[in-house]
Phi, psi and omega in degrees: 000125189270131164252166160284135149330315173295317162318330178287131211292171150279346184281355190282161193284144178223162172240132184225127191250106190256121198262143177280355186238201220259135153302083173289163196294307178346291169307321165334289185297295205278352169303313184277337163319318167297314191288322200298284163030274195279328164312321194286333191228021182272165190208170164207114180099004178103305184286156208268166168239148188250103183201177199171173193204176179193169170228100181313160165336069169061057194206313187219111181287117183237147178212109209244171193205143181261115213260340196289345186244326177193113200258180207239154170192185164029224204314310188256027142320265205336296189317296209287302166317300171318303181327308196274318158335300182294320169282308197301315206275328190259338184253315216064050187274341159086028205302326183297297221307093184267032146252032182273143163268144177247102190268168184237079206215130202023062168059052200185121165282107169273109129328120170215164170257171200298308170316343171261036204267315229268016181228027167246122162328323209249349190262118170204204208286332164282001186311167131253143186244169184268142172250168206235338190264017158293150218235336158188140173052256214288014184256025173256000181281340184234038196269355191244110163224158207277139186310332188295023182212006149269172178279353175252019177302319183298348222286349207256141156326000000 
């Protein structure tokens, strides 16, 4: 059962999916012809799911689920992967690379790969990036952190 996202508790689970370029509104829309749908009928186990999604600056597909009324595994993972497979594949949003950085430099998200970190000028252990493996909700408010407390900390001198 699809909800607004703002409607989802905080405690609810989230998946964050990061594009290496800019989400145009264009894409909004047909991002959503695909994602709803199927969010509208997912289920696990026969049971309904309470979820819904959004997209942050322009950047990042996020997709959350309230597990306290039902929680999700196995089969219907897999549907929720496919899905986003089908958007990554029909936009070329790169969601999988997961040595892409998400920087937060001059009020504006840069996608770099990690491995280049150490060759932007402007970037260094206090820079901040999104982390992307937080789980839930209510953890988006602290979602912007200094690399030197990421997991790409080494990638820098």
């Amino acid at each position: 059962m699809y909800i607004d996202f703002n409607q989802l508790p905080e405690n609810s689970r989230l998946w964050i999916y990061g594009s290496s370029r800019i989400i145009h509104e264009e894409d909004k829309v047909k991002i959503h012809k695909i994602i709803f749908p199927f969010l509208q009928n997912w289920q696990h186990h026969g049971k309904t799911l309470s979820c819904s999604y959004t997209i942050l600056n322009n950047h990042f597909l996020i997709v959350g689920l309230d597990e306290t009324i039902n929680p999700t595994g196995g089969c219907s993972m897999d549907g929720l992967q496919n899905i986003i497979l089908k958007i990554d594949h029909n936009f070329n949003f790169n969601f999988f690379e997961r040595l892409n950085v998400f920087l937060f430099l001059k009020n504006e998200v840069k996608c770099i790969s990690s491995k280049d970190l150490n060759q932007i000028n402007d970037v260094d252990q206090n820079s901040l990036i999104f982390n992307l493996n937080i789980e839930k909700k209510q953890d988006i408010n602290g979602w912007l952190i200094p690399i030197r407390d990421s997991w790409c900390k080494r990638f820098l001198n």
